[in-house]
Structure formats: C-alpha cells, structure tokens
C-alpha positions in Angstrom: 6.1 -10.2 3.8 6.7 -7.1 1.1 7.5 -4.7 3.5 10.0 -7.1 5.2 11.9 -8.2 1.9 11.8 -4.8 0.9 12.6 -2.7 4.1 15.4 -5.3 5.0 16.8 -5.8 1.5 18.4 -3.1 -0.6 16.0 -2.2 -2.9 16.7 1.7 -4.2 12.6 2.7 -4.4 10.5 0.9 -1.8 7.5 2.9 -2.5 7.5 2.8 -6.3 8.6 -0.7 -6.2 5.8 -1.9 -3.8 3.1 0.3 -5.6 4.3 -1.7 -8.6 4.1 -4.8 -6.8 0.4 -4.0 -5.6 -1.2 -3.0 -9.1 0.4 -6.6 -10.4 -0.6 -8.6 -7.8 -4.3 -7.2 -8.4 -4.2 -8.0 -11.9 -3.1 -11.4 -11.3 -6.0 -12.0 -8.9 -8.0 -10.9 -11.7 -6.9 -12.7 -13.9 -7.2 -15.8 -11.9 -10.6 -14.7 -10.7 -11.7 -14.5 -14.4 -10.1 -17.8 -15.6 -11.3 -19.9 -12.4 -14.6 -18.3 -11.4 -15.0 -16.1 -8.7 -16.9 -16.8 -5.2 -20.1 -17.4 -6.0 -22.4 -18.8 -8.4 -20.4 -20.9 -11.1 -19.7 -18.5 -14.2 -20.8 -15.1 -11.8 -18.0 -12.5 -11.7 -17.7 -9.0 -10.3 -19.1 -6.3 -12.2 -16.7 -4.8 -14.7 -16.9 -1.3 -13.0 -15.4 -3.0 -9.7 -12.0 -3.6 -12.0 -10.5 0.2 -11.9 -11.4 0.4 -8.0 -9.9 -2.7 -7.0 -6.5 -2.1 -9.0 -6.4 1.2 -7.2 -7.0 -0.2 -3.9 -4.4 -2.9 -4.5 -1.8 -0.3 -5.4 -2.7 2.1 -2.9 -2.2 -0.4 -0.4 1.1 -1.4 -1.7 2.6 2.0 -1.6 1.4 2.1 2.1 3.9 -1.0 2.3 6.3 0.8 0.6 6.0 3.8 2.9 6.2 1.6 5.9 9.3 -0.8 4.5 11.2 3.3 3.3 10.9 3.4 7.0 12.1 0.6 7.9 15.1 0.9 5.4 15.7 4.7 7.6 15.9 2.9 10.5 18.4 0.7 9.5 20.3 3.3 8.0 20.3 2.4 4.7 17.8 4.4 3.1 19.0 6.6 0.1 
C-alpha cells in the first residue's frame, strides 16, 4: 500500500519518506504493544534489547518500499 501511494503519487523523496514512515509505524506498534500487552502471557513484553532491532528492521524495510515505489515513480516518468 506505501509503495503504491508513494510510487503513484508525487511525493519528492520516496525513500526518505518511506524510511520515515517505517521507523513510525514501529514505534507505534510499540507503543500499542506496551499499552495493550503483547502476545503472550498477560503483562509479558519483549525484552527491552529487542526495541533498537525492531525499529531498525521496520525502517529498513521501509526504505526497501521506498526504493521500490523511486522506481516505480521512474517508470512513470515522474521521478526527480
């Protein structure tokens, strides 16, 4: 869904924009994670050290997006 708003819209950095995009969206699932338990036990959550690998892996995956909707925004023509 990312990589079609932002490789069909005209957004002027799709990578920076998506990384962005990734690294919020993992703290928001943290944050809802924290507030309304996690799977598991009731009042169990992840280990604090999982926090800086799962932000990264959120943003790295959202500058792959970004890469693939740059692409997709050369294809069309419109990339800057």
């Amino acid at each position: 869904m990312w990589i079609a708003v932002v490789g069909f819209g005209r957004v002027a950095r799709p990578v920076l924009t998506l990384t962005l995009t990734g690294l919020v969206f993992g703290l928001i699932a943290m944050a809802t994670s924290i507030l309304f338990g996690g799977v598991g036990l009731p009042g169990e959550t992840a280990a604090a050290w999982t926090v800086v690998p799962a932000l990264a892996m959120d943003a790295f995956w959202g500058f792959v997006a970004g890469l693939i909707a740059l692409g997709v925004q050369k294809a069309r023509g419109e990339a800057r």
